[in-house]
Backbone and ligand atoms as CSV (ligand in chain L), in Angstrom:
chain,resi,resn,atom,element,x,y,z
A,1,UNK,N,N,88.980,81.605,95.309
A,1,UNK,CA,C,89.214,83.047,95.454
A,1,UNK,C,C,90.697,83.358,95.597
A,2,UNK,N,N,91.234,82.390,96.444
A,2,UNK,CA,C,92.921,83.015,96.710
A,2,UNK,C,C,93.452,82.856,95.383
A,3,UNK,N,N,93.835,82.009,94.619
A,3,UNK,CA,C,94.577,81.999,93.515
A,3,UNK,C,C,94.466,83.189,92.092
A,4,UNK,N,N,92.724,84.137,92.514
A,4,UNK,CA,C,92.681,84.908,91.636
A,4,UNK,C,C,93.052,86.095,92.180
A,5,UNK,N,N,93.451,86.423,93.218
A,5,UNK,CA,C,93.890,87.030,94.482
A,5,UNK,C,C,95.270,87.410,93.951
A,6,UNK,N,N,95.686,86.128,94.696
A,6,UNK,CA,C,97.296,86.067,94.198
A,6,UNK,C,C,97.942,86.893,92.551
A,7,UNK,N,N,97.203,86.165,91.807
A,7,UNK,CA,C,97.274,86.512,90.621
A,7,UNK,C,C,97.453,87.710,90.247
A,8,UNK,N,N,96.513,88.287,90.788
A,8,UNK,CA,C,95.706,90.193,90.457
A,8,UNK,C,C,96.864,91.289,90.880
A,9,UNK,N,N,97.066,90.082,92.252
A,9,UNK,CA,C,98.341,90.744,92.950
A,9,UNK,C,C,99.718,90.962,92.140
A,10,UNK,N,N,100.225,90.151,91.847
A,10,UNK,CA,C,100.878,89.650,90.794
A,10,UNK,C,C,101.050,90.844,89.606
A,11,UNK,N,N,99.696,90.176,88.977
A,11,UNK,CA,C,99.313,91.715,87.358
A,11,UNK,C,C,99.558,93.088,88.329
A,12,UNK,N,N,99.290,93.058,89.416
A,12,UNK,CA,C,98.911,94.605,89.432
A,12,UNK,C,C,100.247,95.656,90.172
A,13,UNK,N,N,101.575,94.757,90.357
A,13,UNK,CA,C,102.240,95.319,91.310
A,13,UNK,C,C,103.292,96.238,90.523
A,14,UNK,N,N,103.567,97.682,90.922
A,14,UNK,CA,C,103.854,98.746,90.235
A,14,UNK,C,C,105.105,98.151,90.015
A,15,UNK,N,N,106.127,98.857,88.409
A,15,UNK,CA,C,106.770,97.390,88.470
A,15,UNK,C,C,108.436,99.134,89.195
A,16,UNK,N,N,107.618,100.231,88.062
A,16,UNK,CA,C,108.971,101.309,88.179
A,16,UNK,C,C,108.266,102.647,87.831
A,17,UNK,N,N,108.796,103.438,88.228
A,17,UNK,CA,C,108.016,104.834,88.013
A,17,UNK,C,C,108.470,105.018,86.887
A,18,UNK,N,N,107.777,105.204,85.032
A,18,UNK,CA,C,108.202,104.861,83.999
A,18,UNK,C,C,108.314,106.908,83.479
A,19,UNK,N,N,107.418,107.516,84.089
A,19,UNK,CA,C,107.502,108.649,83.754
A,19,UNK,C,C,106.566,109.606,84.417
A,20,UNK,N,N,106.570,110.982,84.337
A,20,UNK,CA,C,106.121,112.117,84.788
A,20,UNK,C,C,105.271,112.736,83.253
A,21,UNK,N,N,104.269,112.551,83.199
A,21,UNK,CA,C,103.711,113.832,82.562
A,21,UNK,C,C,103.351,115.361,82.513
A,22,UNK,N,N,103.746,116.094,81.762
A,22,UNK,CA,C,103.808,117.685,82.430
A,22,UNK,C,C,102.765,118.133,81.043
A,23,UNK,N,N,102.041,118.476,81.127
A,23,UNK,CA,C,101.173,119.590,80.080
A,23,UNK,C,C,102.015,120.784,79.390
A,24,UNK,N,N,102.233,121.096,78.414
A,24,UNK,CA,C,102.974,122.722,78.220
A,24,UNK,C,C,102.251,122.620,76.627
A,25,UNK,N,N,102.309,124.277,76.854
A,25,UNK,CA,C,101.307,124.495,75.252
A,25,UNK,C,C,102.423,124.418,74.577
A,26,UNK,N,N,104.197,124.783,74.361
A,26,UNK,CA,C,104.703,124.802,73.306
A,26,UNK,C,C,105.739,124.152,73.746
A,27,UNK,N,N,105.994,122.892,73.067
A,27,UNK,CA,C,106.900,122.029,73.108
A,27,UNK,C,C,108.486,122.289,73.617
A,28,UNK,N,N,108.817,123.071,72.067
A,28,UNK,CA,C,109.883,123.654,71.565
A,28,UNK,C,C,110.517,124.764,72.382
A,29,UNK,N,N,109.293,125.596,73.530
A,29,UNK,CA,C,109.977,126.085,74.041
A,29,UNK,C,C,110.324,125.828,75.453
A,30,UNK,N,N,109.220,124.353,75.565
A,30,UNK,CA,C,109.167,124.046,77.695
A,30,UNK,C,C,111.277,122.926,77.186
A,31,UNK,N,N,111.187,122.244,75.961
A,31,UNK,CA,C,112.367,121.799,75.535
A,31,UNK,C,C,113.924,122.314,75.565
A,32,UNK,N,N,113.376,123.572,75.235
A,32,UNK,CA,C,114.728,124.591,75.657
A,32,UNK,C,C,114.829,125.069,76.658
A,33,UNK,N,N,113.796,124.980,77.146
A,33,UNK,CA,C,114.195,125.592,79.365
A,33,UNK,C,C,114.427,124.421,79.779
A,34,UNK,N,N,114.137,122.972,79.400
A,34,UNK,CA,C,114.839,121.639,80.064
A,34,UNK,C,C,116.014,121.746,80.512
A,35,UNK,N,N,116.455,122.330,78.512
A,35,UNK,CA,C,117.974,122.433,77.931
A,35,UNK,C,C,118.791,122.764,78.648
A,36,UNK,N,N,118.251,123.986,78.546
A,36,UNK,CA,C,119.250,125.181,79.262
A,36,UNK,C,C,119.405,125.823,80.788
A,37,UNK,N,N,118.074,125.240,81.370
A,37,UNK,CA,C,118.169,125.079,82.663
A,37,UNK,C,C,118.695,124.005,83.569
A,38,UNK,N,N,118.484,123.043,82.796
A,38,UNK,CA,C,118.560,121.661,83.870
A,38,UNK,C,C,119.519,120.990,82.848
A,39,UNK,N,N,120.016,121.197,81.632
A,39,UNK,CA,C,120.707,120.458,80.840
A,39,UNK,C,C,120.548,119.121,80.704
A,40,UNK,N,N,119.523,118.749,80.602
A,40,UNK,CA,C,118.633,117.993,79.912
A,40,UNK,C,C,118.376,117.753,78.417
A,41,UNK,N,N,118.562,116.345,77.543
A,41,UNK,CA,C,117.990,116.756,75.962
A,41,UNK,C,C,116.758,115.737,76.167
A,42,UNK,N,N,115.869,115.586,74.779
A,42,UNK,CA,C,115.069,114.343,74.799
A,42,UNK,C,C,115.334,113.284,74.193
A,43,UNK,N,N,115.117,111.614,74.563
A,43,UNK,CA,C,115.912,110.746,74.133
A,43,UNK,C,C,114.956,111.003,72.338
A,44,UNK,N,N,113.689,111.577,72.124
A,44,UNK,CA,C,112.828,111.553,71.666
A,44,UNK,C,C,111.990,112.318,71.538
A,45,UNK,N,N,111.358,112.349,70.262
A,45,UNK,CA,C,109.488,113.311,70.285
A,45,UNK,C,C,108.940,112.061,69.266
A,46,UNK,N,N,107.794,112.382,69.345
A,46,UNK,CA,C,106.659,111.847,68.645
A,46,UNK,C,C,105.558,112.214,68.791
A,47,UNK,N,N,104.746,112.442,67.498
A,47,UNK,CA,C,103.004,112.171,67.428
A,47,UNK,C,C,102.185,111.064,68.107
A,48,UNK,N,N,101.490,111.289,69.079
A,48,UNK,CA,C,100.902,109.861,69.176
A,48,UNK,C,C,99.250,110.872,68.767
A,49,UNK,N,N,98.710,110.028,68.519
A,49,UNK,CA,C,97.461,110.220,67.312
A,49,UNK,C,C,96.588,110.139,68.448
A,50,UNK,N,N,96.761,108.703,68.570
A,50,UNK,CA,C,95.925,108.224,69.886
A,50,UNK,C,C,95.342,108.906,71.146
A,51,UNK,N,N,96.693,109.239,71.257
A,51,UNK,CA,C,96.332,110.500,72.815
A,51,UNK,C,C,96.196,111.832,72.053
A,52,UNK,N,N,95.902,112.250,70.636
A,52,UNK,CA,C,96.236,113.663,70.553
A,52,UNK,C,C,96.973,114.586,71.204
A,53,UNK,N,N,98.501,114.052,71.320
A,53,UNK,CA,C,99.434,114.915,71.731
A,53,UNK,C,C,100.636,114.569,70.586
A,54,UNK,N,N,101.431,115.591,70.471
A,54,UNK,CA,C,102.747,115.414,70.517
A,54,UNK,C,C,103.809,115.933,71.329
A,55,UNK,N,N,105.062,113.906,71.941
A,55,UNK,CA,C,105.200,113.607,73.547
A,55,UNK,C,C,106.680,114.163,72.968
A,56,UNK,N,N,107.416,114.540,74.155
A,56,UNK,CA,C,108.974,114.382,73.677
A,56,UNK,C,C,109.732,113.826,75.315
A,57,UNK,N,N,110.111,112.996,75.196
A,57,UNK,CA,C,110.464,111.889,76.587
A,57,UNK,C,C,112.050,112.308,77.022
A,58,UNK,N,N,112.497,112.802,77.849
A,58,UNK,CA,C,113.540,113.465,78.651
A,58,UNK,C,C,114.033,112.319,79.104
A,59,UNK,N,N,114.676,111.197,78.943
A,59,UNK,CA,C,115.066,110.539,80.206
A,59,UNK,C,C,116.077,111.048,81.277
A,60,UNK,N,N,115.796,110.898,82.484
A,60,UNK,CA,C,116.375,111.347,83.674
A,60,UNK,C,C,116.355,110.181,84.908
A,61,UNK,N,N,117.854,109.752,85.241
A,61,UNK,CA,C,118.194,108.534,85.873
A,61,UNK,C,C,117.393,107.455,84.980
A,62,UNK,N,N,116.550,106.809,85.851
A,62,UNK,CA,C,115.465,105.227,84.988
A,62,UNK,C,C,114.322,105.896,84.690
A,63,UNK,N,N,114.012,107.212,84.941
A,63,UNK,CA,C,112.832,107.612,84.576
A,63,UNK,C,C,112.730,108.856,83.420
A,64,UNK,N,N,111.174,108.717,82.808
A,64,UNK,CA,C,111.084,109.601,81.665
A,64,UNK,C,C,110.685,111.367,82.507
A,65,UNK,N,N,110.617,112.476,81.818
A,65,UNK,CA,C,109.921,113.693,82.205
A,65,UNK,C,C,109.471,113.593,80.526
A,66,UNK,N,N,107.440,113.617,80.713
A,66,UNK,CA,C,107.083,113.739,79.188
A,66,UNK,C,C,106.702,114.955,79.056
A,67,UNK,N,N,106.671,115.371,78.222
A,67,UNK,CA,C,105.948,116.524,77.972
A,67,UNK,C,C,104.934,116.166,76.615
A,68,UNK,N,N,104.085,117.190,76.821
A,68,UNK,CA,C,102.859,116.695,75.951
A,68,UNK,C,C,102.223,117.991,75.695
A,69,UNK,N,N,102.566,118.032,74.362
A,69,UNK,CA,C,101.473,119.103,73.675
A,69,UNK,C,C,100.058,119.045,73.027
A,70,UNK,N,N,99.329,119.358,73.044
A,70,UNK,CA,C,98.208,118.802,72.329
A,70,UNK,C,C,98.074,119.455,71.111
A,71,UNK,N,N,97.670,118.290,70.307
A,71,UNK,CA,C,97.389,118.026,68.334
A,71,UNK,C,C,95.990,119.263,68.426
A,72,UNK,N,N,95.523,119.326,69.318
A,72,UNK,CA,C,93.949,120.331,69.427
A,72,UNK,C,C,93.542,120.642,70.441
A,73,UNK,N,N,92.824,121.810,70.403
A,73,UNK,CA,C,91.878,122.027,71.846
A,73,UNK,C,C,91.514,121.184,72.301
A,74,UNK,N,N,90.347,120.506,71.428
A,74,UNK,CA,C,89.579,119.152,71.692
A,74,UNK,C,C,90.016,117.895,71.519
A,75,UNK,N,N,90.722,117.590,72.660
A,75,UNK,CA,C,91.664,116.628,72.945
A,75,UNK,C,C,91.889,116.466,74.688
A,76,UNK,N,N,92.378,115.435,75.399
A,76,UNK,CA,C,92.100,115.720,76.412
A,76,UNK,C,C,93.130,116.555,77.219
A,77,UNK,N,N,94.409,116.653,76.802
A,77,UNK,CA,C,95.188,117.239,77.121
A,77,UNK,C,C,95.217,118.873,76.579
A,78,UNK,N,N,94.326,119.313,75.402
A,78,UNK,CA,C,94.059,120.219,75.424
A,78,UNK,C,C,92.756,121.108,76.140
A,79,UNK,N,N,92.133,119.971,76.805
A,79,UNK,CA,C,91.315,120.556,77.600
A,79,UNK,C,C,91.588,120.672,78.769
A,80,UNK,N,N,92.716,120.193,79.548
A,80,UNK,CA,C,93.238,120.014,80.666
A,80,UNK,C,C,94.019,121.658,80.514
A,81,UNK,N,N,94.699,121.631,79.297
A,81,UNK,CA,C,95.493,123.159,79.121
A,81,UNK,C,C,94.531,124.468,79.516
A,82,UNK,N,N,93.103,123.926,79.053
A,82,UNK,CA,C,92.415,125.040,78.651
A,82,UNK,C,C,91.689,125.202,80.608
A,83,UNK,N,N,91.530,124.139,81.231
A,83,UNK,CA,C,90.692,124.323,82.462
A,83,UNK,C,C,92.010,124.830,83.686
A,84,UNK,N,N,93.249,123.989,83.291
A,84,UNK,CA,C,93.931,124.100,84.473
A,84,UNK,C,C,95.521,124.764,84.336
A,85,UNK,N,N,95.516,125.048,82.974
A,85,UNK,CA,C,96.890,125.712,82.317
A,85,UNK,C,C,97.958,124.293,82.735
A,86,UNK,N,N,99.437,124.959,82.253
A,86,UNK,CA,C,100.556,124.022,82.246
A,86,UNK,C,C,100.459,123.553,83.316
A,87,UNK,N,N,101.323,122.251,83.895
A,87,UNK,CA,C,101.562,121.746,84.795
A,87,UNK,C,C,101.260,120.105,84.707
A,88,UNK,N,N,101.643,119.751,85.619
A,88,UNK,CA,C,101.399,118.103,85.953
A,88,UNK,C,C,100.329,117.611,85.834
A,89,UNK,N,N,100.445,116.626,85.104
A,89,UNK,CA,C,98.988,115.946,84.581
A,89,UNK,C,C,98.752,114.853,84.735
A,90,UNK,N,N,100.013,113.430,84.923
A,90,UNK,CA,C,100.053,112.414,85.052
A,90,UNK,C,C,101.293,111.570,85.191
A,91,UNK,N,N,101.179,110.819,86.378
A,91,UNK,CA,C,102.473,110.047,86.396
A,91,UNK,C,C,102.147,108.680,85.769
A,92,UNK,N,N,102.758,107.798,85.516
A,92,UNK,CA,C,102.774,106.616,84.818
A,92,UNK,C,C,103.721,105.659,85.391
A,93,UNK,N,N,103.157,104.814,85.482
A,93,UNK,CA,C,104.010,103.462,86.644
A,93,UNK,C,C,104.459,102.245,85.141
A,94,UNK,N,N,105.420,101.611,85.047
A,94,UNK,CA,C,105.325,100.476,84.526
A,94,UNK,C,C,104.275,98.728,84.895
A,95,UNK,N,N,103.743,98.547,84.803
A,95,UNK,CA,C,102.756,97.279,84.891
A,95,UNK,C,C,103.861,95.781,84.631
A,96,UNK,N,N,103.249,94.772,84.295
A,96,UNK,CA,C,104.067,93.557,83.376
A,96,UNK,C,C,102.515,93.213,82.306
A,97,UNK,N,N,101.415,93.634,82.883
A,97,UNK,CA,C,100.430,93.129,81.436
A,97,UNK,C,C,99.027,94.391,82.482
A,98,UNK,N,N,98.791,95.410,81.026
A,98,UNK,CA,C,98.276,96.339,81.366
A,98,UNK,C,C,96.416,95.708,81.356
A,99,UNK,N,N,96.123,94.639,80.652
A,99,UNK,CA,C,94.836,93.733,80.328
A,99,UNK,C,C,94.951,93.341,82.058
A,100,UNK,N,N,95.974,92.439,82.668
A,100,UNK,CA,C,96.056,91.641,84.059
A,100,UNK,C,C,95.056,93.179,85.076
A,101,UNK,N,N,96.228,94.295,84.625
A,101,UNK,CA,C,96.213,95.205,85.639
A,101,UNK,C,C,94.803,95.860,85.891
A,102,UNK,N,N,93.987,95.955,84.315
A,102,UNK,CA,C,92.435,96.514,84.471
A,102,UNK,C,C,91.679,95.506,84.645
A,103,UNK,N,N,91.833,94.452,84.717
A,103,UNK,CA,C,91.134,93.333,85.255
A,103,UNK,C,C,91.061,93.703,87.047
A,104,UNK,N,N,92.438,93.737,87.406
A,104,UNK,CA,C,92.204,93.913,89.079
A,104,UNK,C,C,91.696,95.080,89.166
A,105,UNK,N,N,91.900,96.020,88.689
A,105,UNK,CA,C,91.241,97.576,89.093
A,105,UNK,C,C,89.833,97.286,89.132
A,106,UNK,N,N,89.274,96.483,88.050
A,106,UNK,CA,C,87.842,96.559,88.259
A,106,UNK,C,C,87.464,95.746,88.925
A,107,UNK,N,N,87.936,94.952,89.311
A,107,UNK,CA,C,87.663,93.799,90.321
A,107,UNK,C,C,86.971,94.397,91.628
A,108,UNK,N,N,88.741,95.772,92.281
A,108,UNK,CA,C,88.033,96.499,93.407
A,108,UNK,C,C,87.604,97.924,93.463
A,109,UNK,N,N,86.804,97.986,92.315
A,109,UNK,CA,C,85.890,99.015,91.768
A,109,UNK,C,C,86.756,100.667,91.845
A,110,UNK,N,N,87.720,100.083,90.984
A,110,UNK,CA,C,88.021,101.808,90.414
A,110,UNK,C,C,87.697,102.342,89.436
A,111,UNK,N,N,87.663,103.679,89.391
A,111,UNK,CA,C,87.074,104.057,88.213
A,111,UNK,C,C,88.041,104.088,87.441
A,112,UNK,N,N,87.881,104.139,86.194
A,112,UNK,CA,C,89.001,103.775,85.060
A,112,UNK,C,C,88.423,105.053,84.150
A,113,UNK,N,N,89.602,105.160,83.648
A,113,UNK,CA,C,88.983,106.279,82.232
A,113,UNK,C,C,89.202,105.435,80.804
A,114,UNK,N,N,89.880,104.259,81.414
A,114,UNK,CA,C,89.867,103.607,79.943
A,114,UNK,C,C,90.089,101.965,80.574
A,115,UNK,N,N,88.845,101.511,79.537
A,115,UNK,CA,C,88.368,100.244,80.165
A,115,UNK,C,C,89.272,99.141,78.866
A,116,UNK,N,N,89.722,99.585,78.029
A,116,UNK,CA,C,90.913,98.861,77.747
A,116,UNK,C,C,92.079,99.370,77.530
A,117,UNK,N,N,93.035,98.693,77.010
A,117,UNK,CA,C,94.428,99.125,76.864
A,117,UNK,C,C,94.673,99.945,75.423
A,118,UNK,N,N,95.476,100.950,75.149
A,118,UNK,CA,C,95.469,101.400,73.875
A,118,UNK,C,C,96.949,101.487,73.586
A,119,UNK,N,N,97.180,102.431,72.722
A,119,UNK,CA,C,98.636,102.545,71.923
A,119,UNK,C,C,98.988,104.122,72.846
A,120,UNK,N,N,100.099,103.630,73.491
A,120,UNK,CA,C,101.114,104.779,73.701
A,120,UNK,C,C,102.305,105.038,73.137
A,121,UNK,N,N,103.133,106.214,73.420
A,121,UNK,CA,C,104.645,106.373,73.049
A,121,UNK,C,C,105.389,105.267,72.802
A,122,UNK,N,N,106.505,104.964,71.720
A,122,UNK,CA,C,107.732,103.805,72.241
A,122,UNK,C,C,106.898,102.686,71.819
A,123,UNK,N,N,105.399,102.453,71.205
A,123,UNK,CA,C,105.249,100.683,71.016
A,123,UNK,C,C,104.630,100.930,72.638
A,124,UNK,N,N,104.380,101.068,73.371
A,124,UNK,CA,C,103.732,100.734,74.709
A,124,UNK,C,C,102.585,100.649,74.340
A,125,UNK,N,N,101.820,99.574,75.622
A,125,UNK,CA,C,100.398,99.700,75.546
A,125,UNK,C,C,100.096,100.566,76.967
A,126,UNK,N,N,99.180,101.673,76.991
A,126,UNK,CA,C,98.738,102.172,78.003
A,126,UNK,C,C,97.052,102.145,78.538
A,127,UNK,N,N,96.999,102.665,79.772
A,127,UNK,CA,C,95.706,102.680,80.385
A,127,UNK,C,C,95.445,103.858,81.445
A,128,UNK,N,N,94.334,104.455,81.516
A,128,UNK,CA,C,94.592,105.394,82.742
A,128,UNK,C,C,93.400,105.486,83.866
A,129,UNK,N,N,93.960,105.474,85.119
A,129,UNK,CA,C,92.914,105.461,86.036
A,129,UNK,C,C,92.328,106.791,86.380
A,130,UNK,N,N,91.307,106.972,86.368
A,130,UNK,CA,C,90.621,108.492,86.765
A,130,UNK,C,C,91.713,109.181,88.268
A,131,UNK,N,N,91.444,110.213,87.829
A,131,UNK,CA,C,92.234,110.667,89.160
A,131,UNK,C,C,90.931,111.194,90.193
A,132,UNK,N,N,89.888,110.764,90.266
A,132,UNK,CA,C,88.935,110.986,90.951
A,132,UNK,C,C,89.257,109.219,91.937
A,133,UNK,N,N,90.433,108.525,91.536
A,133,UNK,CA,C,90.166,106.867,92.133
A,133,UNK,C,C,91.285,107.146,93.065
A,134,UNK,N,N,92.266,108.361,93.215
A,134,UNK,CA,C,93.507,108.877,94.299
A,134,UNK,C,C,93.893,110.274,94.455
A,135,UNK,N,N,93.123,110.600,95.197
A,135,UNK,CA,C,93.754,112.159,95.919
A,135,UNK,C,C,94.257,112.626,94.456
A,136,UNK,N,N,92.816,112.629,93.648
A,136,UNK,CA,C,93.545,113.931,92.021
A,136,UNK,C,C,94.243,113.497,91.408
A,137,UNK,N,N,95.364,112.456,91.393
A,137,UNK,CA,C,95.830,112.034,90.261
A,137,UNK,C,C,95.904,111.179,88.954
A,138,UNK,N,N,95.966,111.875,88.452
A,138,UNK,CA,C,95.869,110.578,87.188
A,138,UNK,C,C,96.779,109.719,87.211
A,139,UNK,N,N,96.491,108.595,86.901
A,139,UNK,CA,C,97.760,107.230,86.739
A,139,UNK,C,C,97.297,106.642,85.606
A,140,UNK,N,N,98.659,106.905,85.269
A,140,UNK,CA,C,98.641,105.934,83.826
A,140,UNK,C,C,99.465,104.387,83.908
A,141,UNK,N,N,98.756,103.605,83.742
A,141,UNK,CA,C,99.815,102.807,83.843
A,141,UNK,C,C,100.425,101.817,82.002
A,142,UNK,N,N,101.705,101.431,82.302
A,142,UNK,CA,C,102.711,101.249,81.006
A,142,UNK,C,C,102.774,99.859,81.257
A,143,UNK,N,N,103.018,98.795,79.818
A,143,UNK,CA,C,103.344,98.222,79.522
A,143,UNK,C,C,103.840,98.210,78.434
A,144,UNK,N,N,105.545,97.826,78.418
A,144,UNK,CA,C,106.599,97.924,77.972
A,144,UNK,C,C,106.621,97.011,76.619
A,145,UNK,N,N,107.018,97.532,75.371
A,145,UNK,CA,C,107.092,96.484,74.561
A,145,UNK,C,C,107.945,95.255,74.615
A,146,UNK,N,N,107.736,94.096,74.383
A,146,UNK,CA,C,109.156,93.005,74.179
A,146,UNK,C,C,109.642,93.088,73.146
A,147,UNK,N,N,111.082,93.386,73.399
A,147,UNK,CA,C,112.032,93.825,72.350
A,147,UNK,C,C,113.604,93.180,72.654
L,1,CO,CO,CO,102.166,109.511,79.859
């Protein structure tokens, strides 16, 4: 038991707060109040298919601010728009192996919203824990491509 212990411990320890997710219905314009309020640009945008959004990643100090529009209503981030309007939707931790990390989650029975790893922003692989598993929040957690 200890060595799979150890291990889990190991996979599962948060490595950096990799980013903030924020919901906004129009990209282009939550982008220009970044701009022009906080003088802020994005290192980036992209389609991700996967999540039905398109992300545009702010970096600020070591960490991202994403923003995420949704490709459709029916999507989950467009249903999040539609139940709870703009706002915070998910923070995202960096991992070292996002497979190690849902192995321990299920080990001590969290609920997961995704029981494997998929394609995020940047080449990442992502995963997300229900926010019914911590006081409402969603956690996503990141693993970083090797590059
Ligand atoms: Co995210």
């Amino acid at each position: 038991m200890l060595p799979v212990r150890a291990n889990s411990l190991t996979a599962m320890k948060l490595l950096n707060l990799d980013h903030v997710g924020i919901a906004v219905r129009d990209l282009d314009h939550a982008l220009d109040t970044y701009r022009e309020r906080y003088r802020v640009e994005p290192l980036y945008r992209e389609i991700v298919e996967a999540q039905g959004v398109e992300e545009a990643m702010i970096p600020v100090g070591g960490s991202f601010v994403q923003l995420l529009q949704p490709l459709a209503g029916d999507t989950p981030v467009g249903r999040f728009l539609e139940s709870r309007g703009e706002g915070l939707h998910h923070i995202a931790f960096v991992v070292s192996s996002v497979d190690d990390a849902l192995d321990h989650l299920r080990e001590e029975g969290a609920r997961l919203v995704d029981e494997t790893a998929r394609p995020g922003g940047r080449g990442t692989r992502i995963a997300f824990v229900h926010p019914a598993d911590l006081a409402g929040t969603l956690i996503e957690l990141v693993e970083l491509p090797n590059d």
